[in-house]
C-alpha positions in Angstrom: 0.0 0.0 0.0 1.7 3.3 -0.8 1.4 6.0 1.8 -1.2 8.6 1.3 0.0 12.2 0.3 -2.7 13.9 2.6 -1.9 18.0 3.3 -1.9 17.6 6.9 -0.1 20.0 9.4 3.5 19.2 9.7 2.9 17.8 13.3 0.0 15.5 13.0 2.3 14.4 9.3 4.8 13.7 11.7 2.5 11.6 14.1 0.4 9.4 11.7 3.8 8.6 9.6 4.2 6.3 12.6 2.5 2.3 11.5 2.2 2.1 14.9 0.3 4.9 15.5 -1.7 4.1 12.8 -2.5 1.0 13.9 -3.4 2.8 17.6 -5.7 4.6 16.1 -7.6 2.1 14.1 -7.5 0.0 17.3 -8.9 3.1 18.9 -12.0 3.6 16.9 -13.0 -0.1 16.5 -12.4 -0.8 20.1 -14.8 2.4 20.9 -17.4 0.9 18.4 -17.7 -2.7 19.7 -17.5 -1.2 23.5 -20.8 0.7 22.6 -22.5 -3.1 22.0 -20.4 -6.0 23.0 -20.8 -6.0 26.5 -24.4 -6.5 25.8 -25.2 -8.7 23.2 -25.3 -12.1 25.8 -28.3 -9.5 27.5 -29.5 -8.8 24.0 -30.0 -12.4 22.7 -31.6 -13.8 26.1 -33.7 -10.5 27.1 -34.7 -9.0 23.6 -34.9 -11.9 21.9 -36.2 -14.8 24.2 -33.2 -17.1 23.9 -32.6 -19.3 27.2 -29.2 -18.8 29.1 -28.2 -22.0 27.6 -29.1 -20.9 23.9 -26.8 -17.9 24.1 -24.1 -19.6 25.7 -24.1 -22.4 22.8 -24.2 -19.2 20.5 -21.0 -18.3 21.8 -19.6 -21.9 21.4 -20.4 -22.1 17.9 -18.5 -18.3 17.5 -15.4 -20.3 19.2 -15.4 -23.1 17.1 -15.4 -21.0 14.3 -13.1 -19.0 15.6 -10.8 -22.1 16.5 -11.0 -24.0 13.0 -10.8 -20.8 10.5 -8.1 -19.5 12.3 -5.3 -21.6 11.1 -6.5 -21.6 7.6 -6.6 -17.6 7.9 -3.2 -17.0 8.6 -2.1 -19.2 5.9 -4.8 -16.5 3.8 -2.4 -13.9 5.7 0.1 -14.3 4.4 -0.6 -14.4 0.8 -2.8 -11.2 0.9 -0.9 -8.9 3.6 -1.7 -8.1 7.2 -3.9 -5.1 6.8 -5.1 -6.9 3.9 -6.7 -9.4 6.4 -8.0 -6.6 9.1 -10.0 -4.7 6.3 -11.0 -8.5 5.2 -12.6 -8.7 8.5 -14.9 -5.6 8.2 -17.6 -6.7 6.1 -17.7 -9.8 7.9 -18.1 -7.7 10.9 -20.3 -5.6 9.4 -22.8 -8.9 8.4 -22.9 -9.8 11.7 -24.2 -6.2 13.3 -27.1 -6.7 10.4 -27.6 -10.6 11.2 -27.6 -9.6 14.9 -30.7 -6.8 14.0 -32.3 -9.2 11.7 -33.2 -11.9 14.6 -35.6 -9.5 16.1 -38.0 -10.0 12.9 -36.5 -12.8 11.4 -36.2 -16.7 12.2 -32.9 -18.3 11.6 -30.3 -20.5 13.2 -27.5 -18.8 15.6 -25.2 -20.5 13.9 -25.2 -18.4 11.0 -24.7 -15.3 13.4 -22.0 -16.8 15.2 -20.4 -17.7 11.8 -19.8 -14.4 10.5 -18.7 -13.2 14.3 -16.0 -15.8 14.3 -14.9 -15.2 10.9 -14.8 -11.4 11.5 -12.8 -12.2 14.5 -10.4 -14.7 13.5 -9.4 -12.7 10.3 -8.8 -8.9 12.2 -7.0 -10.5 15.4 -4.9 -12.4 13.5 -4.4 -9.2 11.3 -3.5 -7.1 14.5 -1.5 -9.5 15.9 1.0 -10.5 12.8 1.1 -6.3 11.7 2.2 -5.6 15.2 4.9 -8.7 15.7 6.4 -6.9 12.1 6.0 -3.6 13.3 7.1 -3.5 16.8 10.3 -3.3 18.3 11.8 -6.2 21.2 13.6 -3.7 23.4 10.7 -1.4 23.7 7.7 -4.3 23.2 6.2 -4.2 26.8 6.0 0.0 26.5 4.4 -0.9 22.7 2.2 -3.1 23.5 0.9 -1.2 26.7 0.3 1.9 24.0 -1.6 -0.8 21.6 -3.5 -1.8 24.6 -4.1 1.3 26.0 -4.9 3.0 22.9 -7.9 -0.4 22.4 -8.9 0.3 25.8 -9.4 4.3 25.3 -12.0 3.6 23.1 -13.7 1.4 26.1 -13.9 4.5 28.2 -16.8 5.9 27.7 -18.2 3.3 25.3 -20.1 0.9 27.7 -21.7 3.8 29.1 -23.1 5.6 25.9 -23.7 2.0 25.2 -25.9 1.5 28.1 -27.5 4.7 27.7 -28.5 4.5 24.3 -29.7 1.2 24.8 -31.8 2.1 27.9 -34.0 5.1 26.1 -33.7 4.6 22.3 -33.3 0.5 22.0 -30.7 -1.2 20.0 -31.1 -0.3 16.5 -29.4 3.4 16.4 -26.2 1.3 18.6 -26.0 -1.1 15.7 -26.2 1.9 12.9 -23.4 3.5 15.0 -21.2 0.5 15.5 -21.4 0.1 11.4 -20.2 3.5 10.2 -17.3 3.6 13.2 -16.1 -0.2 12.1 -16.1 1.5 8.5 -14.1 4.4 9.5 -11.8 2.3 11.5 -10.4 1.0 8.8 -9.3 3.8 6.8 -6.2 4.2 9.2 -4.5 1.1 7.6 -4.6 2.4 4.2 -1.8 4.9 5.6 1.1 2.9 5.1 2.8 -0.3 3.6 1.5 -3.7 3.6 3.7 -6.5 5.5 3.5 -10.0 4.6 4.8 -13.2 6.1 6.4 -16.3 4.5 4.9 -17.8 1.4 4.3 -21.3 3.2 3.7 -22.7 6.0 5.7 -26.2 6.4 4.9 -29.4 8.8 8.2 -29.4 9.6 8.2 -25.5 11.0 4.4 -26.4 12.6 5.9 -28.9 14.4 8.4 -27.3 16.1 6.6 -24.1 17.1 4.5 -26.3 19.6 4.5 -26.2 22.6 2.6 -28.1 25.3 3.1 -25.3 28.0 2.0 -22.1 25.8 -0.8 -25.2 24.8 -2.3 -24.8 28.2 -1.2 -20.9 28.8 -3.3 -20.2 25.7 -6.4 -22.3 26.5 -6.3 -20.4 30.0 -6.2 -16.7 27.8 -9.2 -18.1 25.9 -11.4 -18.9 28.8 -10.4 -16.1 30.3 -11.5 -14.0 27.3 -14.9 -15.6 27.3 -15.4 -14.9 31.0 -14.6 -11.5 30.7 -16.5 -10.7 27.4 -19.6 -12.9 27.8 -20.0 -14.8 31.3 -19.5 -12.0 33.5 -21.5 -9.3 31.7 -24.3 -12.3 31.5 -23.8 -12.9 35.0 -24.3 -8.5 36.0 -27.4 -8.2 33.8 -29.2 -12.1 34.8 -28.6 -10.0 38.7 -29.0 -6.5 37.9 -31.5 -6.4 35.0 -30.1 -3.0 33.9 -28.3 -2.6 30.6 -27.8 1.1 32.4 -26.0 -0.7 35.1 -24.3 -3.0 33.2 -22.6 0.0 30.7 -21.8 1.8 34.5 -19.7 -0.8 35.8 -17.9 -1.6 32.2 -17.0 2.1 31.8 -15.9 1.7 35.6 -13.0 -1.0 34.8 -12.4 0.7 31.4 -11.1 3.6 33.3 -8.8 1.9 35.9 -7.6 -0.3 33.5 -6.7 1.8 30.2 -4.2 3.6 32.7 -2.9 1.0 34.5 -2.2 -1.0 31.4 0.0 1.6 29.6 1.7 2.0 33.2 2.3 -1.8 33.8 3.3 -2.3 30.0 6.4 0.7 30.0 7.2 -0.7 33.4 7.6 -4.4 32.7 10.7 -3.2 29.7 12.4 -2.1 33.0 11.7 -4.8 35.8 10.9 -7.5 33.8 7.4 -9.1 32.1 7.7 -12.3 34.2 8.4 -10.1 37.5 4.9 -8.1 37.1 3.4 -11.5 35.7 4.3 -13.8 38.8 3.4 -10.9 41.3 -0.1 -10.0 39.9 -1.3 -14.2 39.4 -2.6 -14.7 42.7 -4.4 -11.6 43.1 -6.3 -12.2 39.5 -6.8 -16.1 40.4 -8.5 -15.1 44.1 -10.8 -12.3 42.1 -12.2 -14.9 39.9 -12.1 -17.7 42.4 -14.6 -15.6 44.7 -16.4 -13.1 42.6 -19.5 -15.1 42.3 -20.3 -14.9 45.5 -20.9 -11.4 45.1 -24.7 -10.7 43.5 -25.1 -7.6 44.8 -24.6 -4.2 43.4 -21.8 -2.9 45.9 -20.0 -6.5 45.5 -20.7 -6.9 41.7 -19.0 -3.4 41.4 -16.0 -4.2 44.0 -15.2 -7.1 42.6 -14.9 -4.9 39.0 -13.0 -2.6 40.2 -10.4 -4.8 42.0 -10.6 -7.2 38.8 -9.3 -4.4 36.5 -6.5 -3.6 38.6 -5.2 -7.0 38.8 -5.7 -7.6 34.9 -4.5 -4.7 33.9 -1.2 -5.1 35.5 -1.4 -8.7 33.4 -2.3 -7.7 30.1 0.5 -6.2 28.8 3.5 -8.1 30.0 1.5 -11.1 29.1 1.3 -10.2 25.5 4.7 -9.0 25.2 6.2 -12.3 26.2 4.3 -13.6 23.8 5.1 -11.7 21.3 8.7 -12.0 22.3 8.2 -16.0 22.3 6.6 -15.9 18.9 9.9 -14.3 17.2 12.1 -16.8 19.3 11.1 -19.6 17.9 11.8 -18.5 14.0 8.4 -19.7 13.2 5.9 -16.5 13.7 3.2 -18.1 11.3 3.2 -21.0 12.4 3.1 -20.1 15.9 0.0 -17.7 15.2 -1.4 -20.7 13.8 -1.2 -22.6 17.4 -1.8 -19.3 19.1 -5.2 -18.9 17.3 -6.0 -22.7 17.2 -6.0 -22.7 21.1 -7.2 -19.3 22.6 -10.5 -20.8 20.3 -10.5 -24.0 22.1 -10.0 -22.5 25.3 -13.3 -20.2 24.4 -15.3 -23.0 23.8 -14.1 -24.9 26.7 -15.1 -22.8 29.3 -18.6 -22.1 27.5 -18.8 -26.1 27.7 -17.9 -26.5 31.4 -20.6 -23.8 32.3 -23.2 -25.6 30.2 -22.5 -28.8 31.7 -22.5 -27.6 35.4 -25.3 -24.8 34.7 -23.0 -22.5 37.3 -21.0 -19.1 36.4 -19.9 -19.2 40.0 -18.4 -22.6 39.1 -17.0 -21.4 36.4 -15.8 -18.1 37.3 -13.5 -20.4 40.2 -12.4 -22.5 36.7 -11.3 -19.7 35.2 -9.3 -19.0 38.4 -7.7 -21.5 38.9 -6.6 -21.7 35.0 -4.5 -18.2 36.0 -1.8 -20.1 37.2 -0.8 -21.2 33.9 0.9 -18.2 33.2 3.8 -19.5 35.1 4.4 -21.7 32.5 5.1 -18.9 30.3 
């Protein structure tokens, strides 16, 4: 992609000439648009549309499954068509999936296909993001990059839950699906700002083989659950107590704030002290939150626990995802490691989804998901 000749002011030139501020600000954008409606689709599906607890949990297995198989095949697709190729691939899927989502409140028609589009849409931009950033970023300064990456993501999640909620709670969810659309579409213009990057031509058994790894194995099924607990069990869980989508955007824009700080913090600090240092030391903390949070139904505990749930994650998420980042380029095998990366954070999805169906308990689960942190000391 050549860069654009856009008559900017010599500063802001200056600024967006930067990939990776290009690619903050793309982050930035989409990350404000889905924080406007994914925290309450699980609400959506069983209080909008009638579907059981049970029916939107298995709507969210099928996403991971998706998610799971495509993703190995996708960044094999990668690497043929370019990075940023494969995030703007991901926005009409994305874009399909806001219109499927509308179209079940008139229309009849399996989950599946909703959760198909999802996945795809999913699969193809994090695998984008992820493989643009490893050949962008820089190993001395990672933790500080990916703490602006994440921060930059998690700006957009300030205010989004909230305005989410609001709009939601006196105009319904139509005009928050129109708006999601047109910022997903504007999102993507950022990319077109700079070069493409592509990986190797192939991907070979031989290279497959050797980038896996048991222990990242069970690390990354851990990072799935986790993802699904954050995204889908625990918002399930506040509404299923609260019955407020008000509430529910409160309480997201609550952690948003703590933790788009915090993250940018940990992520500069962990280049200095080490990843593993700030890794180890913030483990238990996140594994007790989860472990007990479920006892807490009411509003003053549902909000505590939050709170006390985005400092400790916060304080994770960066040096977590730099180590990974600086594993993926140890091994000499990026695409292929993507492809195990992808292939298990999936699995991982569906397998907390699955243990919650089978023991009909988020507080169960929630304790499963705790217990699961420790894997991180296998990174």
């Amino acid at each position: 992609m050549p860069h654009s000749d856009l008559h900017l002011p010599h500063t802001w030139k200056y600024f967006m000439h930067s990939e990776l501020n290009q690619l903050n600000i793309s982050l930035a954008i989409r990350g404000f648009a889905f924080s406007i409606l994914s925290l309450f689709v699980p609400a959506y599906l069983h209080s909008e549309l009638g579907y059981a607890v049970s029916e939107v949990l298995w709507f969210f297995v099928y996403f991971a499954l998706v998610l799971a198989i495509s993703s190995p095949f996708l960044v094999l697709i990668s690497s043929k068509i370019g990075f940023k190729h494969m995030m703007i691939l991901s926005m009409p899927l994305q874009l399909i999936y806001l219109f499927s989502l509308h179209l079940l409140s008139t229309h009849t028609f399996s989950l599946f296909y909703v959760a198909l589009a999802l996945g795809l849409g999913i699969a193809s931009f994090n695998i984008g993001v992820h493989l643009e950033f490893q050949s962008i970023s820089h190993a001395k300064s990672r933790g500080k990059e990916v703490g602006s990456r994440q921060a930059a993501r998690l700006l957009g999640l300030l205010f989004g839950p909230l305005l989410g909620g609001g709009l939601i709670h006196y105009f319904g969810f139509i005009i928050v699906f129109c708006i999601v659309a047109v910022l997903v579409a504007i999102s993507s213009l950022f990319l077109f700002m700079s070069k493409e990057h592509h990986g190797k031509l192939n991907v070979s058994w031989k290279r497959l083989g050797k980038a896996f790894d048991v222990k990242l194995a069970l690390y990354y099924l851990y990072r799935g659950s986790w993802i699904i607990a954050t995204g889908v069990l625990w918002p399930l869980f506040i509404f299923l107590q609260l019955g407020s989508y008000l509430a529910l955007g409160v309480i997201g824009t609550l952690m948003s704030l703590i933790t788009v700080f915090l993250v940018f913090y940990m992520g500069k600090k962990s280049d200095k002290i080490g990843k593993h240092k700030i890794v180890h030391f913030s483990a238990v903390p996140e594994a007790i939150v989860w472990i007990f949070r479920g006892f807490f139904a009411s509003l003053g505990g549902i909000v505590g626990m939050s709170i006390f749930q985005s400092l400790t994650s916060s304080s994770l998420m960066a040096p977590l995802l730099a180590i990974e980042y600086n594993k993926a380029k140890k091994t000499g095998t990026v695409l292929e490691y993507y492809i195990w990366r992808q292939l298990f954070i999936g699995l991982g999805r569906a397998l907390i989804l699955g243990f919650t169906l089978i023991v009909g308990s988020f507080v169960a689960s929630f304790a499963f998901v705790g217990l699961g942190t420790f894997f991180v000391f296998l990174l």
